[in-house]
C-alpha positions as CSV (number, residue, x, y, z in Angstrom):
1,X,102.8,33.3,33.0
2,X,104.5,31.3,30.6
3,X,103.7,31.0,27.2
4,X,105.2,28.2,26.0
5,X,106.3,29.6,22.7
6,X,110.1,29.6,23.6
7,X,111.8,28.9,21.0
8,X,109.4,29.3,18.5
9,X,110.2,31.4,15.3
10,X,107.7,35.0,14.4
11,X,107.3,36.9,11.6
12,X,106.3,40.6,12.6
13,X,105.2,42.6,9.7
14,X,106.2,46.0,9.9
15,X,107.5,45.7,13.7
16,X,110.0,48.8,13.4
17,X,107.5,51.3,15.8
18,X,104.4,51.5,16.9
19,X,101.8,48.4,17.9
20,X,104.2,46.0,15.3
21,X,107.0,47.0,17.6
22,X,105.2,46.0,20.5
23,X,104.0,42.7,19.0
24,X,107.8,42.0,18.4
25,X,108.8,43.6,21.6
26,X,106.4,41.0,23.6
27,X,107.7,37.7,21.3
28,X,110.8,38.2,22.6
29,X,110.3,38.3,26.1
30,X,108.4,35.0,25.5
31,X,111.8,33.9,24.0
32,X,110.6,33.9,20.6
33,X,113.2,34.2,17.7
34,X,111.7,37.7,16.0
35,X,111.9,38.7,12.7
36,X,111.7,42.5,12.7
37,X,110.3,44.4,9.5
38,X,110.5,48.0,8.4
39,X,110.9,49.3,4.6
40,X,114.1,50.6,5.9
41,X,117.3,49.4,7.1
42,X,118.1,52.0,9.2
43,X,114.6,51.7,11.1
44,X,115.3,48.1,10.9
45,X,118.8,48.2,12.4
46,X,117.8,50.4,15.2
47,X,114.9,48.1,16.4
48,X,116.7,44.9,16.0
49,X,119.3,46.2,18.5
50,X,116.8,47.6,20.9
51,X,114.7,44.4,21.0
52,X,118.0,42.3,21.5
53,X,119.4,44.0,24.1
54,X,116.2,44.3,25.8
55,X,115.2,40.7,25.5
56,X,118.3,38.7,24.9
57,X,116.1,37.1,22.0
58,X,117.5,36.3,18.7
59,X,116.4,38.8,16.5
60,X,116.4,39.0,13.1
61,X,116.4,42.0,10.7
62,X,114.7,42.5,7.1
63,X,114.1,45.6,5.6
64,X,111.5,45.2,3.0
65,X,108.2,45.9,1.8
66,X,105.9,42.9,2.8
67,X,103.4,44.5,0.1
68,X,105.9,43.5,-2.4
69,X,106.4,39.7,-4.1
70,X,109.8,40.7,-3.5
71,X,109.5,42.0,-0.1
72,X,107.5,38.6,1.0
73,X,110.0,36.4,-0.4
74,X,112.6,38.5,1.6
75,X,110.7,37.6,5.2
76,X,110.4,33.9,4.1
77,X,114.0,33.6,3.4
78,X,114.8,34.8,6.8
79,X,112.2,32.5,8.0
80,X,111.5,30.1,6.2
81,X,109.3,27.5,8.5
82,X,107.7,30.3,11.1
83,X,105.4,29.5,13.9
84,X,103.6,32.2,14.6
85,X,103.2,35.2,11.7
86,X,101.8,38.9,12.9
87,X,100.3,40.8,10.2
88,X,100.4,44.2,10.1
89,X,100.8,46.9,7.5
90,X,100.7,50.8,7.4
91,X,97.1,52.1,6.4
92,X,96.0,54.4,3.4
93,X,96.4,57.9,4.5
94,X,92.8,59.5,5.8
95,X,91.3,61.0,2.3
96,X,87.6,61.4,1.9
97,X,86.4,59.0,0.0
98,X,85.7,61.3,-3.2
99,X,89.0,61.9,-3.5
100,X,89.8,58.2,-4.3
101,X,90.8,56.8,-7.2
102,X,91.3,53.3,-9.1
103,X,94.7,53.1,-8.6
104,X,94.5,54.3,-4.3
105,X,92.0,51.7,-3.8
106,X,93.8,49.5,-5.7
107,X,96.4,49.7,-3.4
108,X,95.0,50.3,-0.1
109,X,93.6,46.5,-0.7
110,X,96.8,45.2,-1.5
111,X,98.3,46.9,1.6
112,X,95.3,45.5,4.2
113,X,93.9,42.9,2.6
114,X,95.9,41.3,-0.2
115,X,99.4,40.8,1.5
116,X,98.3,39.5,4.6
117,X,96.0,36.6,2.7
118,X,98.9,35.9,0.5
119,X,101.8,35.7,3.7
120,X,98.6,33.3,5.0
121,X,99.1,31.1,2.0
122,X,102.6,30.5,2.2
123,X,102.8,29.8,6.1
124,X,99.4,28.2,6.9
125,X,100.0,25.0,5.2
126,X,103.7,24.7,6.9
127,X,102.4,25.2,10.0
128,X,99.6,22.9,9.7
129,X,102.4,20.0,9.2
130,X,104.2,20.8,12.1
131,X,100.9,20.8,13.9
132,X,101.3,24.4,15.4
133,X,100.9,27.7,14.0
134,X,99.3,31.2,15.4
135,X,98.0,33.9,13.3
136,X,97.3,37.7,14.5
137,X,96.0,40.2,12.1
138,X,96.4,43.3,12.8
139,X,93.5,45.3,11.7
140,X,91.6,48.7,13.3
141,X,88.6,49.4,15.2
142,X,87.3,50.6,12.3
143,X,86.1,47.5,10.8
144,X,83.6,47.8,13.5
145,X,82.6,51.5,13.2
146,X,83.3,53.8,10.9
147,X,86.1,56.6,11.2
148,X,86.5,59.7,9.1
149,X,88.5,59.3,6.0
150,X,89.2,56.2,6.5
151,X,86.9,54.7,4.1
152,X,89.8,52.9,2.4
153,X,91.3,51.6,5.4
154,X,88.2,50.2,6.7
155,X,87.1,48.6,4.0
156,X,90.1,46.5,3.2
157,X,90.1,45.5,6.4
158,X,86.4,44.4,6.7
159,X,87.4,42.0,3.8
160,X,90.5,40.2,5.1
161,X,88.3,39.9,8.2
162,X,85.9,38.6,5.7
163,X,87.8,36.9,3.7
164,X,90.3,34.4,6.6
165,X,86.3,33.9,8.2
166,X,86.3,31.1,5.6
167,X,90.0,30.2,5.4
168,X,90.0,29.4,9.5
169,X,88.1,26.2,10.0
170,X,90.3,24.7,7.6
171,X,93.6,24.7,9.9
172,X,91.8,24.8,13.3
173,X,92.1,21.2,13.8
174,X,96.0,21.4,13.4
175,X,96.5,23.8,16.0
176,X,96.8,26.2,13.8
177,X,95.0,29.6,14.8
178,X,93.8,32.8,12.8
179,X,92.4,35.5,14.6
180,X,92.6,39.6,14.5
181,X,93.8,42.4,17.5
182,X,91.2,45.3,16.8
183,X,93.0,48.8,17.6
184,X,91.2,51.1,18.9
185,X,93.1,54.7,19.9
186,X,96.4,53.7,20.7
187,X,99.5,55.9,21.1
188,X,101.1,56.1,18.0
189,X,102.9,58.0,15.7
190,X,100.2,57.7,13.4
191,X,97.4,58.7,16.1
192,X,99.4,61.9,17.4
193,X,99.7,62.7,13.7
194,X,96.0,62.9,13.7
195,X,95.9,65.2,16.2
196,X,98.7,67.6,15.3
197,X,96.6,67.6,11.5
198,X,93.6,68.4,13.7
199,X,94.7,70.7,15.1
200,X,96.2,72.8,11.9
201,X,92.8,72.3,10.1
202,X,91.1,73.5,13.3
203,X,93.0,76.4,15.2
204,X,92.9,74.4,17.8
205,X,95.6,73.5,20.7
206,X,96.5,69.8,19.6
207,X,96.3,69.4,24.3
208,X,92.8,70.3,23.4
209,X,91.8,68.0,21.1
210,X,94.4,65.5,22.7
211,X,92.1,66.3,26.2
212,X,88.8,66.0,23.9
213,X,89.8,62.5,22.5
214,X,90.9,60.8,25.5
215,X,87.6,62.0,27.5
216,X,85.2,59.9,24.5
217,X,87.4,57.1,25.6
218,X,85.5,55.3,29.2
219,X,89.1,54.0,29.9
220,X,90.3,57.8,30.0
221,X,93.1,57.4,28.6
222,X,95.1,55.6,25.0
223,X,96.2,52.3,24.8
224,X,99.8,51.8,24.6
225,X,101.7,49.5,22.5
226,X,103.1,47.2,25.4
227,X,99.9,46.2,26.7
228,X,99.3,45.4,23.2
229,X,101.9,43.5,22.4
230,X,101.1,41.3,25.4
231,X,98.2,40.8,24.2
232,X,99.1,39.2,20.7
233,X,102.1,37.3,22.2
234,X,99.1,35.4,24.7
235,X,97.1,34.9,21.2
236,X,100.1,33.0,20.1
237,X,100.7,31.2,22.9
238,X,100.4,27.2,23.8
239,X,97.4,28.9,26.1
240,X,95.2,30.5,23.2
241,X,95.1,27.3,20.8
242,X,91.6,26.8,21.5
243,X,90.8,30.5,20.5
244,X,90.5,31.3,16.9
245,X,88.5,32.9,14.4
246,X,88.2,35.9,17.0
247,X,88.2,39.9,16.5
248,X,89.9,40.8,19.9
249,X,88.6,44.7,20.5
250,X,91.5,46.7,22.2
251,X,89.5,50.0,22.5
252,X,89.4,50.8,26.2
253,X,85.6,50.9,25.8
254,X,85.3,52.9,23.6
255,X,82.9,50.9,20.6
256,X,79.8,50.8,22.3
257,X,78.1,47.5,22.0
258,X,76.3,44.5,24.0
259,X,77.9,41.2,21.7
């Protein structure tokens, strides 16, 4: 199918691995001109040339941190007029929730909830002119059901979810789109992390618990970064301008619910 975003210009927020990557990955083969983010340049060199020889796209490096003034300013430089903008930003590490202080809540809303809503506010407006613009917020499953020490995470989440509820109607009749990709289990660095943790705190084999996980899942199995990817680059596509204000569940099942 296509898209009929050729051409158009993304911001992907921390796109260096994992689901970002994928997000970025999928733009490209759309024909997309990518922005690729990581806090490092290295990480950011290494993608830029993957994606490019991959694709053929025109992509575009920036190493920053998109939780920074400084880091956001960076992205907007590179891009200053963007089409479509993918939010995503790494998650507070899993702490029980006594263990939290001011100042790690303090930044584990700034990470998931503050920094998206502000890159919102300096690309919605833009967009709305130009009468085309898609937003996809990368958020977790976890804004649906809770997850072990990831109080944090979840709960900044919930409120950008919360929070762009409002903000949505307002650009909808631009063609201008806001809506979130839900994560469920998804093969990551940050998942297979989990499980090596796990493991350590457990005794356990991390194939065990690996074998354990998948079998919860009715899909059987992880989700993989491609097939998410493809599913945020359709989101942003001429096709999905009559979707918005959605939370897209990517969770092979796993969320048990009727609506």
């Amino acid at each position: 199918m296509d898209l009929g975003i050729s051409g158009r210009k993304a911001i992907v927020c921390a796109s260096s691995e994992g689901l970002g990557k994928g997000c970025a990955m999928a733009l490209a083969q759309a024909g997309c001109e990518v922005i690729v983010n990581a806090r490092t340049q290295a990480n950011v060199e290494a993608t830029v040339a993957e994606i490019a020889a991959a694709t053929g796209a025109k992509v575009t490096g920036v190493a920053a941190d998109v939780g920074t003034a400084e880091g956001q300013k960076a992205l907007l430089d590179a891009c200053p007029s963007p089409d479509i903008l993918v939010n995503n930003n790494g998650g507070p590490p899993r702490r029980a929730y006594s263990e939290l202080d001011r100042n790690a809540m303090i930044d584990g809303v700034v990470q998931n909830m503050i920094t998206p809503i502000e890159l919102i506010q300096s690309v919605a407006d833009g967009m709305a002119e130009r009468q085309f613009g898609r937003i996809v917020n990368i958020t977790s499953l976890s804004v649906l059901m809770p997850i072990e020490g990831l109080d944090l995470s979840s709960g900044a989440r919930a409120g950008l979810t919360a929070f762009l509820a409002g903000v949505r109607p307002l650009y909808a009749g631009s063609n201008v789109t806001i809506n979130n990709l839900l994560p469920g289990k998804m093969d990551t660095k940050r998942l297979n992390g989990g499980f090596a943790a796990a493991s350590k705190a457990s005794g356990r084999p991390v194939e065990d618990i690996i074998a354990d996980q998948k079998a919860e899942i009715p899909a059987k199995r992880f989700g993989t970064a491609e097939e998410f990817g493809n599913t945020c680059a359709f989101l942003c596509s001429q096709h999905a301008g009559y979707i918005t204000g959605q939370n897209i569940l990517m969770d092979g099942g796993l969320f048990p619910h009727s609506f």
